[in-house]
N, CA, C and O atoms as a GROMACS GRO file, in nm:
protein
  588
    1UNK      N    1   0.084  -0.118   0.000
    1UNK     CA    2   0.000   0.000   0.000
    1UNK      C    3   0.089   0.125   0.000
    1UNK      O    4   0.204   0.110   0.041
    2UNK      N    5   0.054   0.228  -0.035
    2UNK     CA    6   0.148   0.360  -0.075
    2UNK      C    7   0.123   0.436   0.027
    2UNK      O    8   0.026   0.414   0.100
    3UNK      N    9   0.190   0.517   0.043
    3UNK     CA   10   0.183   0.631   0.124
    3UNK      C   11   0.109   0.734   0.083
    3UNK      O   12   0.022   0.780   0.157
    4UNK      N   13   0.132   0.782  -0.037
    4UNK     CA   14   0.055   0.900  -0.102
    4UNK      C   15  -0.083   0.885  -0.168
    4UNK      O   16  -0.120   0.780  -0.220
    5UNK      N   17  -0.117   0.939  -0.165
    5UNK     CA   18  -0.262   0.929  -0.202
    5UNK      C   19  -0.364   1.087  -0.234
    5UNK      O   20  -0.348   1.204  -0.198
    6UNK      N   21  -0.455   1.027  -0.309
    6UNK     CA   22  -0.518   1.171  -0.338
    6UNK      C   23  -0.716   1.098  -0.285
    6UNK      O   24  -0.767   0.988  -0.262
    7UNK      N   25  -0.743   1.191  -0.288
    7UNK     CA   26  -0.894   1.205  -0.227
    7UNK      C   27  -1.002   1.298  -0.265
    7UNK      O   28  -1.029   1.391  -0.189
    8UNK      N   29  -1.058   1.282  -0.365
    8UNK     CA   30  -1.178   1.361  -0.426
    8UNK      C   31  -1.301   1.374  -0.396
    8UNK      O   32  -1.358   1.265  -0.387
    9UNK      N   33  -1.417   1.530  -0.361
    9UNK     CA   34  -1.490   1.510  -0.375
    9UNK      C   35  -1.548   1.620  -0.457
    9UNK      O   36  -1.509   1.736  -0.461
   10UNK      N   37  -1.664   1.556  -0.534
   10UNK     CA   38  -1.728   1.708  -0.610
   10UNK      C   39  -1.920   1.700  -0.573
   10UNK      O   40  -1.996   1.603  -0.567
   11UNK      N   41  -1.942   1.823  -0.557
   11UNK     CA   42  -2.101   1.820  -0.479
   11UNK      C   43  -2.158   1.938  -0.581
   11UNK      O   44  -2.118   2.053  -0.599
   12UNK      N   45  -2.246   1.876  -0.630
   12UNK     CA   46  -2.354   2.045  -0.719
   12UNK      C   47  -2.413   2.151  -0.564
   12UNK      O   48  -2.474   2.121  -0.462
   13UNK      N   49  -2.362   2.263  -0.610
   13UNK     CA   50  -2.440   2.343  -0.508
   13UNK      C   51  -2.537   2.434  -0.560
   13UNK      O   52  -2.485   2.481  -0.661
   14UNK      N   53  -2.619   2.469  -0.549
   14UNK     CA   54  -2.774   2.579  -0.572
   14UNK      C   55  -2.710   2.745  -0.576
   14UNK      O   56  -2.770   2.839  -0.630
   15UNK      N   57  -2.608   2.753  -0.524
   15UNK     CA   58  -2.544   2.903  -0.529
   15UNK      C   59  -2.418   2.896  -0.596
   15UNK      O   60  -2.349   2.798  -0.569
   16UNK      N   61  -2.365   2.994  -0.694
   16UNK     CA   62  -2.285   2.965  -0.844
   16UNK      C   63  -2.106   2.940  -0.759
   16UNK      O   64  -2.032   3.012  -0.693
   17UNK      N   65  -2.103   2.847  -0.792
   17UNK     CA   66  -1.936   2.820  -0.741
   17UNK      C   67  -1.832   2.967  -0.749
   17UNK      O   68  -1.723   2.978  -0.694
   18UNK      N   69  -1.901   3.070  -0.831
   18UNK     CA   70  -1.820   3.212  -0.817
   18UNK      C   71  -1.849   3.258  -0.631
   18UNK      O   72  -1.757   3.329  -0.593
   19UNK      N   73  -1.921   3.239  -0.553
   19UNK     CA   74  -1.954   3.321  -0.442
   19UNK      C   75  -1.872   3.200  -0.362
   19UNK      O   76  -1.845   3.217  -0.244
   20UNK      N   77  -1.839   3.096  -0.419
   20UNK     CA   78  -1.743   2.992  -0.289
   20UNK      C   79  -1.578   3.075  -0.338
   20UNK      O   80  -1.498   3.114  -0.254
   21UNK      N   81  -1.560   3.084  -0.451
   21UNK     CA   82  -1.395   3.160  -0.516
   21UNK      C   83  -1.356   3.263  -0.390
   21UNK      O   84  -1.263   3.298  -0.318
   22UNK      N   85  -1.534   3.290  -0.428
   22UNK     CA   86  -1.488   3.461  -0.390
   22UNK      C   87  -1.476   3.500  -0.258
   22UNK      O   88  -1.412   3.589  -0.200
   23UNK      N   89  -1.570   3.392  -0.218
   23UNK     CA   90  -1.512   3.382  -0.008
   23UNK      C   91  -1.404   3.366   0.014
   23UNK      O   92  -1.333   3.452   0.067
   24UNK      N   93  -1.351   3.211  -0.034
   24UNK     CA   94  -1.183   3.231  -0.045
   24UNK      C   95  -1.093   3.269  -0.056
   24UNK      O   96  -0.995   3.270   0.018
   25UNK      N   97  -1.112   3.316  -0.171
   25UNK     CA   98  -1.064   3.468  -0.227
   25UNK      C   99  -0.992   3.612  -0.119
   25UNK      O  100  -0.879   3.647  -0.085
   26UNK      N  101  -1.120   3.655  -0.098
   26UNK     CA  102  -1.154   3.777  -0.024
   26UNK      C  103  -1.169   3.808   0.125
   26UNK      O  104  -1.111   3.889   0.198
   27UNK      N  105  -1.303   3.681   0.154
   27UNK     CA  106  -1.325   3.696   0.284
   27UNK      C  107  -1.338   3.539   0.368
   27UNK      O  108  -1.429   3.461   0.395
   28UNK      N  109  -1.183   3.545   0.392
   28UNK     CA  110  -1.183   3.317   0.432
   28UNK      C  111  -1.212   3.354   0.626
   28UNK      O  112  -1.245   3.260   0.698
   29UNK      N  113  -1.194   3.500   0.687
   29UNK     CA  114  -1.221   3.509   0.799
   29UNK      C  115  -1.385   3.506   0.809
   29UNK      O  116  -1.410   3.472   0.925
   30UNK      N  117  -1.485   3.522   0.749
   30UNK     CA  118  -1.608   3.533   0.708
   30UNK      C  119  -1.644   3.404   0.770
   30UNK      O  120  -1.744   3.413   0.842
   31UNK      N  121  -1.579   3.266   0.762
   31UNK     CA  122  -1.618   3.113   0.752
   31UNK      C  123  -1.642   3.122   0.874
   31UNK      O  124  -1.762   3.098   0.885
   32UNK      N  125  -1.589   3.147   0.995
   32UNK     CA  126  -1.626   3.138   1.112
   32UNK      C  127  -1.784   3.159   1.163
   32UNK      O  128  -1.846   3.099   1.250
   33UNK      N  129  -1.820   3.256   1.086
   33UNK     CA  130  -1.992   3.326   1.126
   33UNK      C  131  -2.057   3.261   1.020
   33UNK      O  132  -2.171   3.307   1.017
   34UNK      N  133  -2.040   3.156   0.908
   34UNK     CA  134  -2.111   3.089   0.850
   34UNK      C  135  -2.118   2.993   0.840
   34UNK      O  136  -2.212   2.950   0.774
   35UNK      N  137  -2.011   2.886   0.908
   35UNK     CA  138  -1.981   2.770   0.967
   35UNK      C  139  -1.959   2.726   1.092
   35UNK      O  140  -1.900   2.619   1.109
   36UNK      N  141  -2.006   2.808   1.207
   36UNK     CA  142  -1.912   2.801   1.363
   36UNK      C  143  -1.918   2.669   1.359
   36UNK      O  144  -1.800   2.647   1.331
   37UNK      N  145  -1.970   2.558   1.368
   37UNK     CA  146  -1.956   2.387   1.415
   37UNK      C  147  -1.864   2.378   1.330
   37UNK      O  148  -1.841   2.257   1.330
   38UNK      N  149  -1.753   2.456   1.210
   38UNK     CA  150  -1.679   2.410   1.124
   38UNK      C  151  -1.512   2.477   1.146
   38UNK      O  152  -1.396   2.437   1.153
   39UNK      N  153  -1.570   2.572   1.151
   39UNK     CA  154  -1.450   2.674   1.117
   39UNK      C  155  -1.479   2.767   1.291
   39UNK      O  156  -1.584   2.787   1.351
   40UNK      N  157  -1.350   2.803   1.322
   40UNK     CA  158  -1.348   2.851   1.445
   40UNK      C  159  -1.282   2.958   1.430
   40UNK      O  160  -1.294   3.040   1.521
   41UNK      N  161  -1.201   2.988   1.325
   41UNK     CA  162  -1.101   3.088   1.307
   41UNK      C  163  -0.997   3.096   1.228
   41UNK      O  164  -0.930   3.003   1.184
   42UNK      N  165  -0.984   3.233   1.207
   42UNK     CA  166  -0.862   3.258   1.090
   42UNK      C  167  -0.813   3.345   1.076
   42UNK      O  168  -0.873   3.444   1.032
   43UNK      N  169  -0.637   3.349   1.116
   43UNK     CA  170  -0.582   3.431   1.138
   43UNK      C  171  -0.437   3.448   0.994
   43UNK      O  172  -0.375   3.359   0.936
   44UNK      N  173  -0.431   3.602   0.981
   44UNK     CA  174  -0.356   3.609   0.870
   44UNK      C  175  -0.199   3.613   0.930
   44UNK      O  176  -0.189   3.716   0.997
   45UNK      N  177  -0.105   3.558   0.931
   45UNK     CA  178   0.056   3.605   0.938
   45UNK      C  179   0.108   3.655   0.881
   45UNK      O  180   0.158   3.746   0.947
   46UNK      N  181   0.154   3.661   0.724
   46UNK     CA  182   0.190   3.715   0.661
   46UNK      C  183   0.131   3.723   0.499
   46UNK      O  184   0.039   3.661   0.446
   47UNK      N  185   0.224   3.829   0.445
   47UNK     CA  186   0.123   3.870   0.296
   47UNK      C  187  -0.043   3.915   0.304
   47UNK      O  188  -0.095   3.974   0.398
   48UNK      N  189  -0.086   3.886   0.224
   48UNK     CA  190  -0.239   3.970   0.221
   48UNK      C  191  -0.347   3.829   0.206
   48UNK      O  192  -0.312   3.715   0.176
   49UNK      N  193  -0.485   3.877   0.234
   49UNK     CA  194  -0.552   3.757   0.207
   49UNK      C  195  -0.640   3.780   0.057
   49UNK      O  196  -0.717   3.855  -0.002
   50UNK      N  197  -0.560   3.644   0.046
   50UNK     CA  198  -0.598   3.607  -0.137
   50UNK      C  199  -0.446   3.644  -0.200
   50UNK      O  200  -0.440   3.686  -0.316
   51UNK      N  201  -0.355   3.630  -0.140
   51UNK     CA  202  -0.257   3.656  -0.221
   51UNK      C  203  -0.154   3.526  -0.224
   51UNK      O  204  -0.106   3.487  -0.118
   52UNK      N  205  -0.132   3.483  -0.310
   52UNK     CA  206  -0.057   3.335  -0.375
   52UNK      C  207   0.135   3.376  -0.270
   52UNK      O  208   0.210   3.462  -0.317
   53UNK      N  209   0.163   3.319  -0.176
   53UNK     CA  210   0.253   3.300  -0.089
   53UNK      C  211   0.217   3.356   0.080
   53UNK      O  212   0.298   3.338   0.171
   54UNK      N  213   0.173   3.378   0.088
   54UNK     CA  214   0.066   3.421   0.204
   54UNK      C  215   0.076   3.306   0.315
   54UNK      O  216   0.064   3.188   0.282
   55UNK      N  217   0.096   3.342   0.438
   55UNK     CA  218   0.075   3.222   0.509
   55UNK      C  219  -0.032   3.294   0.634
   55UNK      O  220  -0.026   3.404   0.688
   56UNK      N  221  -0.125   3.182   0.651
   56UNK     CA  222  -0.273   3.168   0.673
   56UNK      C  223  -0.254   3.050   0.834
   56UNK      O  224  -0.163   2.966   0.839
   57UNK      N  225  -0.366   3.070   0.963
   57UNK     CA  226  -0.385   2.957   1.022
   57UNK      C  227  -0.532   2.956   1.007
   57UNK      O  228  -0.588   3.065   1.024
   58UNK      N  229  -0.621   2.829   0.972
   58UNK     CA  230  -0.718   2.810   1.015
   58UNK      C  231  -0.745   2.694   1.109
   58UNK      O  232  -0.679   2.592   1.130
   59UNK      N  233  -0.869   2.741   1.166
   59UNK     CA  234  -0.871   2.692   1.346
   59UNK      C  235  -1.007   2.630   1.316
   59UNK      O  236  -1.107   2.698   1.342
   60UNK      N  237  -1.019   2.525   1.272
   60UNK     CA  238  -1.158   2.440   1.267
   60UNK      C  239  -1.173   2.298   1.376
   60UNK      O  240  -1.088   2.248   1.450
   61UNK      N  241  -1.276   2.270   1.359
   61UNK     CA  242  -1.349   2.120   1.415
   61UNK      C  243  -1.380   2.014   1.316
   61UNK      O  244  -1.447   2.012   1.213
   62UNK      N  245  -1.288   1.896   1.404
   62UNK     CA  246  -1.272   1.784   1.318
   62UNK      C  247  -1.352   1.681   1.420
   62UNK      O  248  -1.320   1.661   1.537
   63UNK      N  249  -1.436   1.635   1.370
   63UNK     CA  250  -1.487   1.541   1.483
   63UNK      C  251  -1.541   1.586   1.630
   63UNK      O  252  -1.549   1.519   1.733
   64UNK      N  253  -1.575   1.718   1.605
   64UNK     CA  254  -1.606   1.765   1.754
   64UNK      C  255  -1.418   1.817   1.793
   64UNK      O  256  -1.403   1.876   1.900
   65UNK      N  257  -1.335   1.801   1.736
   65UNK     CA  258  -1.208   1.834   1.814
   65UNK      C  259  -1.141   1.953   1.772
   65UNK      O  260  -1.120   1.973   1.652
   66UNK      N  261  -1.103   2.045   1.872
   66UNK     CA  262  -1.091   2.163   1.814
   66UNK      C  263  -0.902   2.140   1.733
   66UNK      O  264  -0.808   2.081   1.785
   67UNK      N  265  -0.904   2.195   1.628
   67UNK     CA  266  -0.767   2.178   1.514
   67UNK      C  267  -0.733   2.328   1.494
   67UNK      O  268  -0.803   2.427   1.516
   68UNK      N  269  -0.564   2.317   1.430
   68UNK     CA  270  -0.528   2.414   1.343
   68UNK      C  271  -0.434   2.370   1.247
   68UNK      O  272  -0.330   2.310   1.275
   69UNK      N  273  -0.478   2.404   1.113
   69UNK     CA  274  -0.362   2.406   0.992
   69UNK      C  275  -0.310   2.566   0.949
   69UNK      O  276  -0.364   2.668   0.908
   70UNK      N  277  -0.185   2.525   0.983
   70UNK     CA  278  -0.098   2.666   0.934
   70UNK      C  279  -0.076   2.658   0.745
   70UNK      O  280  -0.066   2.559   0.672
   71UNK      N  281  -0.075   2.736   0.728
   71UNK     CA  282  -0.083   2.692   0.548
   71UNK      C  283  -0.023   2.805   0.486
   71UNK      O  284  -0.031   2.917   0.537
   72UNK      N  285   0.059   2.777   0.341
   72UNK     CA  286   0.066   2.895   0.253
   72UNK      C  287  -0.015   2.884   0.136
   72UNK      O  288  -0.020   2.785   0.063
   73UNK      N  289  -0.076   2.986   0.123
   73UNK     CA  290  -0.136   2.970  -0.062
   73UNK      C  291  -0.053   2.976  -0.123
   73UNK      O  292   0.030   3.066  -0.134
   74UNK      N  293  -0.066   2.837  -0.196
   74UNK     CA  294   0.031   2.795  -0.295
   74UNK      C  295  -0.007   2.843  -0.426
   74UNK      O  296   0.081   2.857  -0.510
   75UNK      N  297  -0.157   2.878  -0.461
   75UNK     CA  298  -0.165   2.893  -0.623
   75UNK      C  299  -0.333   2.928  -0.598
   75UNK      O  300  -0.408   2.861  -0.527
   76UNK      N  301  -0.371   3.056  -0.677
   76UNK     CA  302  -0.504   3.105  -0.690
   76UNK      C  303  -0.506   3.113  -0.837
   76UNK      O  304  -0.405   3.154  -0.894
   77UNK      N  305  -0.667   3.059  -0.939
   77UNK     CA  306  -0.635   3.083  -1.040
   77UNK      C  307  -0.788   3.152  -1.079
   77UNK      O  308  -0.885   3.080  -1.106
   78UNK      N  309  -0.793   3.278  -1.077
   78UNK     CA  310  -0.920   3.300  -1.100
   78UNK      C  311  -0.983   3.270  -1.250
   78UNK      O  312  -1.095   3.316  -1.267
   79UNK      N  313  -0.940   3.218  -1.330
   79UNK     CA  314  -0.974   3.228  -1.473
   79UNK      C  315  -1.074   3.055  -1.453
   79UNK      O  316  -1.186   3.040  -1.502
   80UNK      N  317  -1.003   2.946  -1.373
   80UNK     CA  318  -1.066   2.849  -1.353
   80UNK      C  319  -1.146   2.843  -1.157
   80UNK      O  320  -1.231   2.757  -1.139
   81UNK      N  321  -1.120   2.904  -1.077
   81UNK     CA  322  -1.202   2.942  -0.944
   81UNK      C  323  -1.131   2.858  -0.873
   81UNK      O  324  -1.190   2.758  -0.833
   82UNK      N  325  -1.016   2.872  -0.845
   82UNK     CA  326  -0.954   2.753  -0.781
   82UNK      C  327  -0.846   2.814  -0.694
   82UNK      O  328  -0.776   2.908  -0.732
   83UNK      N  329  -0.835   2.756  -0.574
   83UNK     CA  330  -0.745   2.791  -0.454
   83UNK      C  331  -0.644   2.709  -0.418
   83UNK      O  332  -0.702   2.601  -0.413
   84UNK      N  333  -0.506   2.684  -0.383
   84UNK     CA  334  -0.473   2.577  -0.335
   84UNK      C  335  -0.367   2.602  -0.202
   84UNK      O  336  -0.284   2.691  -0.191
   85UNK      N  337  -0.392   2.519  -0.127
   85UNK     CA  338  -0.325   2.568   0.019
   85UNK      C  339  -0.262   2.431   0.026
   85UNK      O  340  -0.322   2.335  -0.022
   86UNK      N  341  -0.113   2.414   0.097
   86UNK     CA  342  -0.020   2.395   0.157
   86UNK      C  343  -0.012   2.383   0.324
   86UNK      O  344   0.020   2.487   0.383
   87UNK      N  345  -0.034   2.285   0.390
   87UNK     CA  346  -0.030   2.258   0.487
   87UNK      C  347   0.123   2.311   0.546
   87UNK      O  348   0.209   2.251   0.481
   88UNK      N  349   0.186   2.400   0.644
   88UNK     CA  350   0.321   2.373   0.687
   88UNK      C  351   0.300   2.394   0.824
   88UNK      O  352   0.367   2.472   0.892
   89UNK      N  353   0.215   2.332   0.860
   89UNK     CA  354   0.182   2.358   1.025
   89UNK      C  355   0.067   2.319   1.140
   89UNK      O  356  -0.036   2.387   1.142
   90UNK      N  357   0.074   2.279   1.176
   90UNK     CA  358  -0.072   2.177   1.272
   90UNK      C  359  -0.082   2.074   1.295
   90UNK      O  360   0.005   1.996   1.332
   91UNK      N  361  -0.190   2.055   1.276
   91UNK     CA  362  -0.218   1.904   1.333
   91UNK      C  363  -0.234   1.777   1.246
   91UNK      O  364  -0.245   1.660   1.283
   92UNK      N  365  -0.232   1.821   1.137
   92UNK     CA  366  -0.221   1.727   1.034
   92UNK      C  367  -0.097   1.675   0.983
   92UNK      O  368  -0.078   1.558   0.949
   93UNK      N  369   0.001   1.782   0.980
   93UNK     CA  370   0.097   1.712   1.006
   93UNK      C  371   0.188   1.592   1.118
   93UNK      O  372   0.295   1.532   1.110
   94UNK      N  373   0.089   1.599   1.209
   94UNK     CA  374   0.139   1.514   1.288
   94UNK      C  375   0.124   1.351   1.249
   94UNK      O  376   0.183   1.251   1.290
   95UNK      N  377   0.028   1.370   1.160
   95UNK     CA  378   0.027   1.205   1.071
   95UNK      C  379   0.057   1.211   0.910
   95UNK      O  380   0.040   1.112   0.839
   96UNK      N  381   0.102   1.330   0.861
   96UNK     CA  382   0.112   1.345   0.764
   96UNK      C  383   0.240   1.413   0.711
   96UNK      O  384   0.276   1.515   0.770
   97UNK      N  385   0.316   1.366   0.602
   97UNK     CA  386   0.431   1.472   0.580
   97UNK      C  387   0.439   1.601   0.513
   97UNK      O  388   0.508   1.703   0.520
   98UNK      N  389   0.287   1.531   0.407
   98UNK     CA  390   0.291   1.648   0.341
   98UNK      C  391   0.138   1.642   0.302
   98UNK      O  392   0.093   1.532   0.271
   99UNK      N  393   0.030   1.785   0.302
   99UNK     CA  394  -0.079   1.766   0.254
   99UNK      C  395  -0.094   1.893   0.177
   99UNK      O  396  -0.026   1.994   0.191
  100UNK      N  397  -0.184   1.876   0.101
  100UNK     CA  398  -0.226   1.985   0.045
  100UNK      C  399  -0.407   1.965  -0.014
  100UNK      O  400  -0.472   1.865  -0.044
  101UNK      N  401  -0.448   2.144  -0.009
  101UNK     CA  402  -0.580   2.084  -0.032
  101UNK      C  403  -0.645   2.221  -0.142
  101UNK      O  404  -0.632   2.343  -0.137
  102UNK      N  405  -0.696   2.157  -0.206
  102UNK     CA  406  -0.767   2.274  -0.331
  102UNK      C  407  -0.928   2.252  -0.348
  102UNK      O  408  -1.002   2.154  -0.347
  103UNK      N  409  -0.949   2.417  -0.367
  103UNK     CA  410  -1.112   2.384  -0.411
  103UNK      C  411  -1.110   2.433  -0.552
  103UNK      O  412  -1.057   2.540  -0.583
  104UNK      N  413  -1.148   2.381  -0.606
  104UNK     CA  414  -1.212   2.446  -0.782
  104UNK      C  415  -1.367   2.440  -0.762
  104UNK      O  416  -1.435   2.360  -0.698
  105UNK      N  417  -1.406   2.564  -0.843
  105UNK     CA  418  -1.575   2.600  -0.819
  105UNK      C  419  -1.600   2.617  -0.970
  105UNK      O  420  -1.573   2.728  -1.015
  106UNK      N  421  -1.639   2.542  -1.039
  106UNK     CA  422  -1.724   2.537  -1.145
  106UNK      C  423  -1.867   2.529  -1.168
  106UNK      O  424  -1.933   2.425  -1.158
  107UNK      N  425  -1.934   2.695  -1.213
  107UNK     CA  426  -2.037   2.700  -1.210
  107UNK      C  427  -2.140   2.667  -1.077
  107UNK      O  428  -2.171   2.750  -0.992
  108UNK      N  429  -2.191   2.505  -1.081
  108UNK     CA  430  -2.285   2.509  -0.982
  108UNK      C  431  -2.193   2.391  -0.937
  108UNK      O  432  -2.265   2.330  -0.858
  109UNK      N  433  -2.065   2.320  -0.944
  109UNK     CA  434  -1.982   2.227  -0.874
  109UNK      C  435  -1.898   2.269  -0.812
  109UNK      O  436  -1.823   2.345  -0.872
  110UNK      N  437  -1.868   2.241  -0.660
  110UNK     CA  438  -1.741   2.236  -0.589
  110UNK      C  439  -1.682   2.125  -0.606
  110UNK      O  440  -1.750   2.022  -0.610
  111UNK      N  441  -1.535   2.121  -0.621
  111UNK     CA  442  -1.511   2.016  -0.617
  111UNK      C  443  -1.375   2.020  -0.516
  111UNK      O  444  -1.286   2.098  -0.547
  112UNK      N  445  -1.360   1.943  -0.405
  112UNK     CA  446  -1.238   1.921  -0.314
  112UNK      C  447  -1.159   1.833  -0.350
  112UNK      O  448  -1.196   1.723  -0.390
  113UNK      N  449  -1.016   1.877  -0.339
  113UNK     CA  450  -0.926   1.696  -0.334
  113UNK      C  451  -0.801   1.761  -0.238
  113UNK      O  452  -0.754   1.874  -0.227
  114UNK      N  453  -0.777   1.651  -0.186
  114UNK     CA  454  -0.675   1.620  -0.062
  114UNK      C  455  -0.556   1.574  -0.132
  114UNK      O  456  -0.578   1.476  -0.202
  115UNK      N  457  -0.455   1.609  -0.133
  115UNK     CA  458  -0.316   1.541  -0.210
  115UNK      C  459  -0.225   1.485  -0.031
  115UNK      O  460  -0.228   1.543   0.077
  116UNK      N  461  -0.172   1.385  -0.061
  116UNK     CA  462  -0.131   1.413   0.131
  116UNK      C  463  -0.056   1.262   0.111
  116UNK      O  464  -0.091   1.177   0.030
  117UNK      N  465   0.036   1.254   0.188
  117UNK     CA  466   0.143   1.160   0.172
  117UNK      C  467   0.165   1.088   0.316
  117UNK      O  468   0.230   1.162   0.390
  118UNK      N  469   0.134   0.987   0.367
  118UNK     CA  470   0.120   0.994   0.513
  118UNK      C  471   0.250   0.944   0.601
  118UNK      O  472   0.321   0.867   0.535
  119UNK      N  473   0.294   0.969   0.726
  119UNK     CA  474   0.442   0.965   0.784
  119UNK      C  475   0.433   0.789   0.778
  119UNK      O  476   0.546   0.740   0.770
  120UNK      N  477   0.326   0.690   0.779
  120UNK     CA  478   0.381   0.555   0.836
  120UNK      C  479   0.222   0.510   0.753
  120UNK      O  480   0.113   0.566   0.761
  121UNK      N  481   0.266   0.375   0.666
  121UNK     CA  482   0.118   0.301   0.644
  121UNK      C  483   0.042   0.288   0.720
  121UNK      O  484  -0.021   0.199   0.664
  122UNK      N  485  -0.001   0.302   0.797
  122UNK     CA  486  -0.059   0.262   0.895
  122UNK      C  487  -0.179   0.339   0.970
  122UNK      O  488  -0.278   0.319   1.040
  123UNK      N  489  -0.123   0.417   0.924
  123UNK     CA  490  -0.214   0.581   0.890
  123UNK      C  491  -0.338   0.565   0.822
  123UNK      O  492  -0.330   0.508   0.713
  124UNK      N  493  -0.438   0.598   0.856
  124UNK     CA  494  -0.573   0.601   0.753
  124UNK      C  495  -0.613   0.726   0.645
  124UNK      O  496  -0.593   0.847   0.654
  125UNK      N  497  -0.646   0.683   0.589
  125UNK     CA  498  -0.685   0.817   0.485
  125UNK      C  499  -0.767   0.910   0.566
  125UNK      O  500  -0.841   0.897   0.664
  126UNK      N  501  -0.727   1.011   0.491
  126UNK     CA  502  -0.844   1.151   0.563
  126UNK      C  503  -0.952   1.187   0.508
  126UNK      O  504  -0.971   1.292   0.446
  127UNK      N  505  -1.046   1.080   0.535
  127UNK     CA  506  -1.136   1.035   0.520
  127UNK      C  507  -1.251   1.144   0.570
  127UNK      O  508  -1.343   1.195   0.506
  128UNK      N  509  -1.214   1.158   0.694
  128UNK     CA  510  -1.304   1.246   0.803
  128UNK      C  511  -1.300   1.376   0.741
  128UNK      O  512  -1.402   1.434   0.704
  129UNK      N  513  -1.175   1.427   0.730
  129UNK     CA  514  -1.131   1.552   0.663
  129UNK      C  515  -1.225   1.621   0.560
  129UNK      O  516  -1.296   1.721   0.559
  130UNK      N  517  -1.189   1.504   0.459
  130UNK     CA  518  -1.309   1.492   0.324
  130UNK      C  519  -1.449   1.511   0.368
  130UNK      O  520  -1.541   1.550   0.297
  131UNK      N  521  -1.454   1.482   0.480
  131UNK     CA  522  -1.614   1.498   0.529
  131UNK      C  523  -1.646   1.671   0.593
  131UNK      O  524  -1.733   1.757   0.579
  132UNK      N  525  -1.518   1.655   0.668
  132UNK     CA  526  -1.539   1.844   0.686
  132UNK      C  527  -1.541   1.920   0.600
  132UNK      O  528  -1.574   2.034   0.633
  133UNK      N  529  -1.517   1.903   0.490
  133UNK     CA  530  -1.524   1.974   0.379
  133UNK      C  531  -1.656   1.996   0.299
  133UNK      O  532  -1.687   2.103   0.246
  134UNK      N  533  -1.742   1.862   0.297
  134UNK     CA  534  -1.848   1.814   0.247
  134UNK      C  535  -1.955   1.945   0.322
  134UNK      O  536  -2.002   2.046   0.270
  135UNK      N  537  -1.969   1.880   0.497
  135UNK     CA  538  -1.993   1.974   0.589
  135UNK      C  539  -2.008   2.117   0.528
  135UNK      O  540  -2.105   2.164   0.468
  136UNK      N  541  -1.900   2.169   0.554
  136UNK     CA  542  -1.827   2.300   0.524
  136UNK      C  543  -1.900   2.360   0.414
  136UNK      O  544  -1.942   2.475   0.408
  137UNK      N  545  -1.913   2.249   0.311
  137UNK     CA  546  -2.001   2.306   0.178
  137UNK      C  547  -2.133   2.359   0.164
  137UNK      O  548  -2.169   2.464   0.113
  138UNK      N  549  -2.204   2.261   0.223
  138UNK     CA  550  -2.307   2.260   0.281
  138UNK      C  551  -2.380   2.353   0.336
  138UNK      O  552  -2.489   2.396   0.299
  139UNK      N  553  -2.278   2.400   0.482
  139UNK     CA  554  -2.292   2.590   0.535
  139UNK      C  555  -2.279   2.689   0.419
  139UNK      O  556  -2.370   2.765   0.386
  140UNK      N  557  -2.184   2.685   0.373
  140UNK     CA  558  -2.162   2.802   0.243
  140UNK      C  559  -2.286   2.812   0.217
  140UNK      O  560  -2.348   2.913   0.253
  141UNK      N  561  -2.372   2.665   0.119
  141UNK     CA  562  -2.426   2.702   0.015
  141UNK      C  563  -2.541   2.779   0.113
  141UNK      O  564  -2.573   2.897   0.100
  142UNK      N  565  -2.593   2.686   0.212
  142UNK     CA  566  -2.676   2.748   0.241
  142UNK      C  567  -2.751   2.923   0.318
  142UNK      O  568  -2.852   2.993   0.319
  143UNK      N  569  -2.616   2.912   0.370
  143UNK     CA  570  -2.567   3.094   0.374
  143UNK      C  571  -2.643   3.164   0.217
  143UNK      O  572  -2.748   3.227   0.202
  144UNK      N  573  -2.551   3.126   0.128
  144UNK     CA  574  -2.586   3.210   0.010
  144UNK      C  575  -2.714   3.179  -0.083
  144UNK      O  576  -2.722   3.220  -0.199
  145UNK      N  577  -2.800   3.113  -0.026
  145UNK     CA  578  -2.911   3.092  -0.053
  145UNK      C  579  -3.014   3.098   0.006
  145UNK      O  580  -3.118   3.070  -0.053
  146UNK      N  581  -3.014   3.128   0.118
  146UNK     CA  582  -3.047   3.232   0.227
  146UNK      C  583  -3.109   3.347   0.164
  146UNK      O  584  -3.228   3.376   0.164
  147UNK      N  585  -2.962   3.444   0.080
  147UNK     CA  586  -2.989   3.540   0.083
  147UNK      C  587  -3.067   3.558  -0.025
  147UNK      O  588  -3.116   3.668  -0.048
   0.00000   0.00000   0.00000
């Protein structure tokens, strides 16, 4: 069995995958007041937010357990709606060497994938992870359909 591994999910949402870009984008401290059971917080360190080398912590719930991933944006591409962050810090690394995680928003699809390489086989996929995300989607859409 390998170490590395990738993990996909894609979900149709009712509100246009431009207003998920553009949270990311613009306003990723926003997630807290539209996800609290998800997202707990987000703090900027350096560079600007939405800017491609930027390093970012977000402070979410995994299982009921409170987490943080320190991250740099590795790559924003607005022409396709896509974000990609770089794990270099938290709690995921503690079973993992290396993760990384991207959203692309097409039209009315999100789609998530997990790239992540794990320290020992033995390790399970981030399985759960994939599910906070699912979660996570879920709040968005329904925030913006709300309105």
């Amino acid at each position: 069995m390998g170490l590395k591994g990738k993990l996909v999910v894609s979900m149709e949402v009712k509100c246009g995958g431009h207003l998920f870009h553009d949270l990311y984008q613009t306003k990723p401290h926003h997630l807290s007041n539209i996800s609290p059971n998800y997202v707990t917080g987000f703090d900027l360190h350096e560079g600007g937010i939405g800017e491609v080398g930027s390093v970012v912590t977000w402070k979410y719930k995994e299982d009921g357990n409170a987490k943080i991933a320190k991250c740099v944006i590795e790559a924003i591409d607005d022409e396709k709606k896509s974000n990609t962050w770089k794990v270099i810090g938290g709690d995921l690394l503690e079973a993992y060497n290396d993760f990384i995680v991207n959203i692309s928003c097409d039209q009315h699809w999100i789609t998530w994938t997990l790239e992540y390489e794990k320290k020992t086989e033995d390790i399970s996929e981030p399985i759960t992870f994939l599910g906070f995300f699912t979660y996570l989607s879920k709040d968005i859409e329904a925030h913006h359909v709300e309105k």
